[in-house]
N, C-alpha and C positions, 0 to 999 in steps of 0.2 A: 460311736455306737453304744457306746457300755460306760459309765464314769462313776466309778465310786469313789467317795471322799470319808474319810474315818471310821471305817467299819468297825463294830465291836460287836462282841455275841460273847456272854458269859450265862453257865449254870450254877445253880444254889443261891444261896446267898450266905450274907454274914461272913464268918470264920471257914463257911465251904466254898464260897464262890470257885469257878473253874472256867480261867478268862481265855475261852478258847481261842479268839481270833482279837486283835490287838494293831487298834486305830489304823487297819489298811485301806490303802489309798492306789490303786491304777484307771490305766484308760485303755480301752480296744477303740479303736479305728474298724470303721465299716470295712467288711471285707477281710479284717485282719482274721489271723489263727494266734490267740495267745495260751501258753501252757502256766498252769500252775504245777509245780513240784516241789516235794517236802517227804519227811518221815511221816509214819503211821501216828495221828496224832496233833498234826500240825496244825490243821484250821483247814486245810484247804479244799475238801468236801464241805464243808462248811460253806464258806463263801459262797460256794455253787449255790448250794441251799438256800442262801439267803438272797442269791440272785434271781432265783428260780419262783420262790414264796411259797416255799416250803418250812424255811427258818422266820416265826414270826418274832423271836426277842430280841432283834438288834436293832444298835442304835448307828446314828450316822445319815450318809447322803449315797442314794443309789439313784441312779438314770440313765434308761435304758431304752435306742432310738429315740431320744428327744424327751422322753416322759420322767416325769421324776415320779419313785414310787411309794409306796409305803409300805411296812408289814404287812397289811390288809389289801388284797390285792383286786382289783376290778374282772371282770370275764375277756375287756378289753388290755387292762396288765398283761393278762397271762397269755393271751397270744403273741405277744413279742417275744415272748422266749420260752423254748422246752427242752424237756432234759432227759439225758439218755444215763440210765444208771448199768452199774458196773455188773449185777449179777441177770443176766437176760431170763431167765428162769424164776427167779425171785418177782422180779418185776411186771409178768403177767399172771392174772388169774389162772392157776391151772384150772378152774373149770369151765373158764369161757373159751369159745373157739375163737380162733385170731381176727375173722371177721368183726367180732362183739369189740375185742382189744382195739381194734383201728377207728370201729365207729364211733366209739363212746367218746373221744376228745371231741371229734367233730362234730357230735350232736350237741355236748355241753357246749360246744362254743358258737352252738347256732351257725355251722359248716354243714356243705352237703355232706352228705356220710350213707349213700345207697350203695349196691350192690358195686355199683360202675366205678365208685368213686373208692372204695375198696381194695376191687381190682389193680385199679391203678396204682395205688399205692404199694400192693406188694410187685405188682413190674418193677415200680421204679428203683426197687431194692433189689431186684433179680432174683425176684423166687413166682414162680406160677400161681394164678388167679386162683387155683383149686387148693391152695392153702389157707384161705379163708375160713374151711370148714373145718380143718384140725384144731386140733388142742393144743397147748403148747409143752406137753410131755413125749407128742409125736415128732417133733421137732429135735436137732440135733441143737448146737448151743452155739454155734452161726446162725443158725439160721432164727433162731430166736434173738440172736442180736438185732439182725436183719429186720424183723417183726417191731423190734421198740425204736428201732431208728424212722422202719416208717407212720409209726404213731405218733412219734414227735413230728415228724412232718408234714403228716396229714393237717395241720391248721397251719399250715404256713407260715411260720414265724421266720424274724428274720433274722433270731440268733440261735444257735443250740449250745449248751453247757453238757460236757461231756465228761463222763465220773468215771475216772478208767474204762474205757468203753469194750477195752481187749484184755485184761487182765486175767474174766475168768474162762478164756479160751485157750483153747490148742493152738500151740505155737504153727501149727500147719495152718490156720483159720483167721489168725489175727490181720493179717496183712492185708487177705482181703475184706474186712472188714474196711480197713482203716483206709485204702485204695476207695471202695464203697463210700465214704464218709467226702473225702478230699474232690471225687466227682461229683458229690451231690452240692457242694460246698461252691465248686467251680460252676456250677449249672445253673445252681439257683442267687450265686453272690451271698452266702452265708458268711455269718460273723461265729468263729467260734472262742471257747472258751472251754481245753481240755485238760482236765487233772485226770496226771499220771505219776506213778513213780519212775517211769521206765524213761531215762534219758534217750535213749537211743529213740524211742518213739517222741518224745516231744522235738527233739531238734527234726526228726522228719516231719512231722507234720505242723510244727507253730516258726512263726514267723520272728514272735520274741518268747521267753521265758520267766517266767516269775520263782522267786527262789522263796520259801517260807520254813520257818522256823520257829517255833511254839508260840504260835500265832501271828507274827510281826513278817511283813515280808524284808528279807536283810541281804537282796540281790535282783539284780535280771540280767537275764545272760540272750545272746543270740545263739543260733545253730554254729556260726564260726566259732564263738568261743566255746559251745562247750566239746566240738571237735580238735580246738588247740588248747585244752583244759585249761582256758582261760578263764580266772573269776576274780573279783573284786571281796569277795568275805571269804573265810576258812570255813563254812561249813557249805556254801557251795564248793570250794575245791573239794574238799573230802567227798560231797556224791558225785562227783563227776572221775574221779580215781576210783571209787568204791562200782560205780557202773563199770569201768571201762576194764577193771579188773573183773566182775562178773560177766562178763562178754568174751574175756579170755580166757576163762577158764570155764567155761559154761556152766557157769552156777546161776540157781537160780536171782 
């Protein structure tokens, strides 16, 4: 479903350049959940970004469902994949009401986008018809996650790229959320691709694990291994000790 081959994304040039992400290379399998994680820093919203075509300066081989793509991306590109970003409040217009947030993808993409088609879409995320007409400062910060998950699905694409999608919620709220995510996932045969820091969330929800480190990916681990702190580099062991030690001692 997803194949990228040499990925690179650098800023500046000359004597500044800043080679954020460095010749990465994976595959998702239709239907798969794979996790990206890393330090603050690492490339790995990145990659998103440049999955998504939102990062136009990289070089390499990206395709995605069949299509090979390019920085410049078609109206047909970008329905193959949308993207759910980390801060749900950042990420809508506070002054459009969530109806305008939900229509607007499907209108640019030449999708129904009426009242009905609306509707629907906030059922299928489990919030009622009649918050189409709020704002998204009426909104708690579930429920505005809730709002961008079903804007990216409103055009029906058959991947979603997920940018810490719980990160900036209440530990009471994430779960469901990501329970949210994993039904729409199972419903519709979704391919995802979720960057997280949170170990404990990528082994529950991805099926493998990508390990990245100042830009180069230098690991991939499964859910088994990272529950028998099992890894093949030293700087995957260290996050996987460093989680399982912030889980026992409930730090953040």
């Amino acid at each position: 479903m997803i194949e990228v081959e040499g990925l690179n994304v650098s800023y500046g040039s000359g004597n500044n350049v800043n080679h954020v992400v460095r010749n990465v290379s994976f595959r998702v399998e239709r239907g798969e959940t794979v996790g990206i994680v890393g330090e603050s820093g690492c490339g790995k919203s990145t990659v998103l970004r440049s999955l998504v075509g939102l990062e136009g300066g990289w070089t390499g081989r990206i395709s995605m469902d069949g299509r090979q793509l390019s920085p410049r991306r078609s109206r047909e590109d970008l329905k193959v994949a949308q993207m759910v970003f980390q801060d749900p409040f950042g990420s809508l217009h506070p002054r459009h009401r969530i109806g305008t947030a939900l229509s607007e993808p499907a209108r640019s993409m030449g999708l129904p986008h009426d009242r009905e088609d609306v509707g629907a879409a906030l059922e299928a995320v489990g919030l009622p018809r009649g918050f189409a007409a709020r704002f998204p400062h009426e909104l708690s910060g579930g429920q505005r996650q809730r709002v961008a998950i079903a804007r990216a699905m409103i055009v029906e694409p058959p991947i979603l790229l997920l940018d810490e999608p719980t990160s900036a919620l209440d530990v009471s709220v994430q779960a469901e959320v990501l329970n949210l995510l994993a039904d729409r996932k199972d419903e519709k045969g979704l391919t995802f691709v979720l960057v997280s820091h949170d170990l404990s969330v990528v082994s529950h929800m991805c099926d493998r694990v990508l390990v990245m480190e100042r830009g180069e990916i230098v690991d991939e681990l499964t859910p088994d291994d990272i529950a028998a702190s099992r890894a093949k580099s030293a700087y995957a062991t260290s996050l996987i000790k460093a989680s399982f030690y912030g889980h026992a001692t409930g730090a953040p």
